[in-house]
C-alpha positions in Angstrom: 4.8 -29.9 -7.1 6.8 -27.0 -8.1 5.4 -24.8 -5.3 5.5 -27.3 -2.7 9.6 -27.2 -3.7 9.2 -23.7 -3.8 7.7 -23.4 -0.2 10.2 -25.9 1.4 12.9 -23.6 -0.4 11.3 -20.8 1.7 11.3 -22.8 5.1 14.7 -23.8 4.4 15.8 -20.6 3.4 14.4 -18.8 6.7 14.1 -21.8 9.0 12.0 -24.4 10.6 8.0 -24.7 11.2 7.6 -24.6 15.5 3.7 -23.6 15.5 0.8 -21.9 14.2 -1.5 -19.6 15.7 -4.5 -17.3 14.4 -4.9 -13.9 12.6 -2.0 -11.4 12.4 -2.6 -8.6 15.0 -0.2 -5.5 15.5 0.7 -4.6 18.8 -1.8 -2.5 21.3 -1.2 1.1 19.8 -1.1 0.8 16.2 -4.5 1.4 14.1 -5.3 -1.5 11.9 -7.6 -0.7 8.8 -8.6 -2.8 6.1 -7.4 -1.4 2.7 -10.5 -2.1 0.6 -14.1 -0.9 1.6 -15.7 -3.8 0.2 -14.6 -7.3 -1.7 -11.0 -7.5 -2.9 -11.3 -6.8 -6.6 -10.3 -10.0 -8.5 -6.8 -10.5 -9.7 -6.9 -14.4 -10.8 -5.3 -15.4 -7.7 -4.8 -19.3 -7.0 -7.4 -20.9 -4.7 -6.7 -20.5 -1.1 -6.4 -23.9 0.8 -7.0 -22.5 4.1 -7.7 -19.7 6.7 -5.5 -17.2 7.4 -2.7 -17.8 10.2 0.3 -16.8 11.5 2.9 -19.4 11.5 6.4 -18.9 14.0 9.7 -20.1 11.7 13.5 -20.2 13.2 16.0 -18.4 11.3 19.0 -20.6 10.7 20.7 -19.3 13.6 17.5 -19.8 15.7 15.8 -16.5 15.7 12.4 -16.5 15.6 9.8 -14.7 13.2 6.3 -14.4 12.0 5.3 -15.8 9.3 1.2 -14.4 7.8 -0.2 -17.5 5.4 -3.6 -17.1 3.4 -3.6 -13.7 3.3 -7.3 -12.7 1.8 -8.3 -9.5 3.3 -5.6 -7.3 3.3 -4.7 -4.3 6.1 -2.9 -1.2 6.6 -1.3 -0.7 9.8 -0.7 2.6 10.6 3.1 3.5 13.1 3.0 7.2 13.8 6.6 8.7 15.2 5.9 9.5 18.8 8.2 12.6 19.0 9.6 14.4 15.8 7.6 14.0 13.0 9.1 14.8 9.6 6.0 14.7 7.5 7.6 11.5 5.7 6.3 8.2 5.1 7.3 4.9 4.0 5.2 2.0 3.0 6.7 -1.0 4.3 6.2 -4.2 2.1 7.3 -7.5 4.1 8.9 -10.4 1.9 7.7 -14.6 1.7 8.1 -15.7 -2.0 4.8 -14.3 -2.4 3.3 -17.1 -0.2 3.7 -15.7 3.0 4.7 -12.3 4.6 7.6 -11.7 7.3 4.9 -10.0 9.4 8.2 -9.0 12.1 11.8 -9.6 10.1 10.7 -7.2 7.4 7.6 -5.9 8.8 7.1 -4.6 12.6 11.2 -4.1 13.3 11.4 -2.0 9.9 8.1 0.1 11.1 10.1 0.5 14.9 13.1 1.8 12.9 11.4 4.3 10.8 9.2 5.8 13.6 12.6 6.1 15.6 13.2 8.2 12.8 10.6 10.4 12.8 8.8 8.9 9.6 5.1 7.4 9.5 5.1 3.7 8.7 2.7 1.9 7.1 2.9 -1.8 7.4 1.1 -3.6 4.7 -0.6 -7.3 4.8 -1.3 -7.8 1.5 -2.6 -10.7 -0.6 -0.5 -13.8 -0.9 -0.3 -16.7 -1.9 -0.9 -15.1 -5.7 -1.4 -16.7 -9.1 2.7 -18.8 -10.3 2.8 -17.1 -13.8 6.3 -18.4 -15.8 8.5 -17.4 -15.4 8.6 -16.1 -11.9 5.7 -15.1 -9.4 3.1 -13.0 -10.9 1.8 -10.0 -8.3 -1.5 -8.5 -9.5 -3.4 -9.1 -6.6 -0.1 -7.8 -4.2 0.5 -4.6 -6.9 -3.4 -3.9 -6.8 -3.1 -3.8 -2.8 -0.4 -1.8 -3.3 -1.3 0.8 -5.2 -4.8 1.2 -3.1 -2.6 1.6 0.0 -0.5 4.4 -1.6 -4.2 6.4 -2.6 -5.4 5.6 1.0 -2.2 7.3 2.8 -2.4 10.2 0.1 -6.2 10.9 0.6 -5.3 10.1 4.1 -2.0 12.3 4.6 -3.4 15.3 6.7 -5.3 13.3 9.0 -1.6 11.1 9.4 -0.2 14.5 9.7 2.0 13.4 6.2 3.1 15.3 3.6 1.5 13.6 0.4 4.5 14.7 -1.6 7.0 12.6 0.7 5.3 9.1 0.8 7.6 6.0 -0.7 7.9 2.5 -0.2 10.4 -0.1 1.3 10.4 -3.6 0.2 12.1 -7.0 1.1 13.1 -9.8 -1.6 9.3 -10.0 -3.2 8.2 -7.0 -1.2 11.9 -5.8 -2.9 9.7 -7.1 -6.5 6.4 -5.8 -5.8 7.8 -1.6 -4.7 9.4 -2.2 -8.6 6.1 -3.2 -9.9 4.5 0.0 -7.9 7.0 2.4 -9.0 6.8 1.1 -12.6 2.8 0.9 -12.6 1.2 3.9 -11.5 -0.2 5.5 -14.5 -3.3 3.4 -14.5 -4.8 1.2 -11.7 -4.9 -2.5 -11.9 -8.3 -2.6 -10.6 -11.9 -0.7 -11.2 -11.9 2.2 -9.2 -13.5 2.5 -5.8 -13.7 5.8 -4.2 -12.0 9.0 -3.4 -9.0 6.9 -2.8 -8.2 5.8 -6.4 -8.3 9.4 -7.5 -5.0 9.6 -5.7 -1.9 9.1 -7.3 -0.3 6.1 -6.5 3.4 6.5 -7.9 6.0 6.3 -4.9 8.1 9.2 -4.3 11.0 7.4 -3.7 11.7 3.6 -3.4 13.7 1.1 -1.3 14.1 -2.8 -2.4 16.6 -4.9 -0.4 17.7 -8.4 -1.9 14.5 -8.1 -4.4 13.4 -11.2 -6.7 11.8 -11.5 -9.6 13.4 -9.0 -11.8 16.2 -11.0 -13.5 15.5 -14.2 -15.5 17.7 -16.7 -14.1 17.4 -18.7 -17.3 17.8 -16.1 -19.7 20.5 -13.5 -20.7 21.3 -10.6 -18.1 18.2 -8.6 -18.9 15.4 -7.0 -17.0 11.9 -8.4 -16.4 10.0 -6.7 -19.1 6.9 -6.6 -16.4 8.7 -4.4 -14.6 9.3 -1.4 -17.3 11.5 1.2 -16.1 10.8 4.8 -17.0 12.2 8.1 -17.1 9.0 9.0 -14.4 10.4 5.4 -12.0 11.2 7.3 -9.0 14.7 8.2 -7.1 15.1 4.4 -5.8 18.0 2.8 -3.2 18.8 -0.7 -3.6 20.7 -2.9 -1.1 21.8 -6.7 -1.9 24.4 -9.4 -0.2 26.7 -10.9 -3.0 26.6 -14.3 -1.4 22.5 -14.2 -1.3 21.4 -17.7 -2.2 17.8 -17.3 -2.5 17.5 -14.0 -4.7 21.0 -13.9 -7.0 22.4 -10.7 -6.7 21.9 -10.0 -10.6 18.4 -8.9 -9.5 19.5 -5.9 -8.0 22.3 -5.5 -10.4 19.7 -5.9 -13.7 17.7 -3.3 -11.8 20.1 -0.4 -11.3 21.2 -0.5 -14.8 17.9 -0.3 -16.0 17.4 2.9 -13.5 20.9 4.3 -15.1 19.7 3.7 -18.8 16.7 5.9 -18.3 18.4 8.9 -16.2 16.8 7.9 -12.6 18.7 8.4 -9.7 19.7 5.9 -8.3 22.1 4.2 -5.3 23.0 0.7 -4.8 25.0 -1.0 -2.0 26.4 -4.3 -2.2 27.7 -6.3 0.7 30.3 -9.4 0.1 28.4 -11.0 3.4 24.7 -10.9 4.8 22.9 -13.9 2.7 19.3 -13.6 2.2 17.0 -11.9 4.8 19.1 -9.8 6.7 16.8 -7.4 7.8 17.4 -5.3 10.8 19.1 -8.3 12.2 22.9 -9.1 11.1 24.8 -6.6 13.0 28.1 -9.3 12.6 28.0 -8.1 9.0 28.7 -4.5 7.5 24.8 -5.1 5.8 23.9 -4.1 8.7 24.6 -0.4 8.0 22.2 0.0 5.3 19.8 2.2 7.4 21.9 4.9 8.6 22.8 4.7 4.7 19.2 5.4 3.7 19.1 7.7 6.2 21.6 9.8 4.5 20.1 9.0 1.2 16.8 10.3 1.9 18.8 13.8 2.6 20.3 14.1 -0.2 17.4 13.4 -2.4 15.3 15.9 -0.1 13.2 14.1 1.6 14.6 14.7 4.7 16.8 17.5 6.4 20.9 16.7 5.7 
């Protein structure tokens, strides 16, 4: 019952079921690779009730997107810059409660922008729906995909033409969760290793998380998820949040960045009075909507880029 609320929460939150179609596919152009060689490893992950699909939602002001459901075999799609190339790349990590992914809102349109940019994007599918652990959504079978990605793009960076010491991750409200858990868990993997892959390291150079979840307990006093232990090795990380965000409180982000100050990481954070929740690429009435020109500038200063 409680994730049947949960669900509705999420339909009502980004808008209205119109259809459903089949697999997620990127557009002609983009290399699709599955992530694992083999079976997924096991993570406890609930039972899936279906086949994978793609389902089309309405934002609340009647914008469509793409919604991928059942996610069991996850893939890597792989957005190379077509003219400068500046050796970066950026994991991209779409959002959904962790029971769906925003395949376009938080997927495709954030791998257009970054290419336009001269950086390598890597759009990941990974597993959903995972395992409800109290008192928020669990993501072992998301952080295991995550980190195997990360190893894959290392062990893959000449080939990509990426420098392996410039490869970080953006993430939307859980996808804005799950790049915490991957910059927080990279010491050890989550899962048996595989192959040349998992020798890689698989800590982010630098992190992104818009409007993240799952990092404050709503119920508790204003402290940080302990699953999500901050470090003085967490990477340089940039957080964005609306104040008015009715789905993820803005305490998530705010729990976060204190946490990042406490243990010396550096760290910037922009709040916006306006913007709600899943913003995206696609508010431009609100000042939200400069948060990429400010990452932009942020991954200057911290050297990933030139100034």
């Amino acid at each position: 019952m409680k994730l049947l609320i949960f669900t509705l929460c999420l339909v009502f939150a980004f808008g209205r079921l119109t259809a459903q179609t089949n697999v997620w596919r990127p557009s002609p152009g983009h290399m699709q690779i599955p992530i694992w060689p083999g079976a997924v490893p096991d993570a406890g992950a609930q039972p899936i009730t279906g086949p994978e699909s793609i389902t089309n939602l309405l934002t609340p002001d009647g914008t469509p997107w793409v919604a991928a459901i059942n996610v069991t075999q996850p893939t890597m799609t792989v957005y190379s810059p077509e003219g400068t190339n500046t050796g970066v790349a950026v994991v991209v990590l779409p959002g959904g409660g962790y029971t769906s992914l925003a395949m376009d809102l938080e997927g495709t349109e954030i791998c257009d922008w970054l290419t336009s940019r001269g950086i390598t994007a890597l759009l990941l599918k990974y597993r959903v729906p995972v395992k409800k652990e109290k008192p928020y959504y669990e993501s072992r079978a998301a952080l295991q995909d995550a980190q195997r990605t990360l190893g894959l793009v290392r062990l893959r960076a000449a080939e990509w033409h990426i420098d392996p010491r410039k490869i970080g991750v953006i993430g939307f409200s859980a996808g804005g969760h799950l790049v915490a858990s991957t910059s927080t868990h990279f010491d050890k993997r989550t899962y048996p290793p595989v192959d040349a892959a998992d020798k890689q390291s698989c800590r982010p150079d630098f992190v992104i998380s818009l409007y993240p979840g799952h990092l404050w307990y709503e119920d508790k006093p204003f402290v940080l998820n302990p699953n999500v232990p901050v470090t003085t090795n967490t990477p340089p990380t940039f957080l964005v949040h609306a104040e008015n965000d009715s789905i993820n409180h803005v305490n998530n982000s705010l729990v976060y960045y204190i946490a990042l100050k406490k243990a010396g990481i550096p760290v910037e954070m922009h709040l916006y009075a306006e913007g709600e929740h899943a913003f995206g690429l696609r508010r431009p009435e609100f000042a939200v909507a400069e948060w990429p020109r400010l990452v932009e500038k942020w991954l200057g200063t911290i050297r990933m880029t030139s100034k």
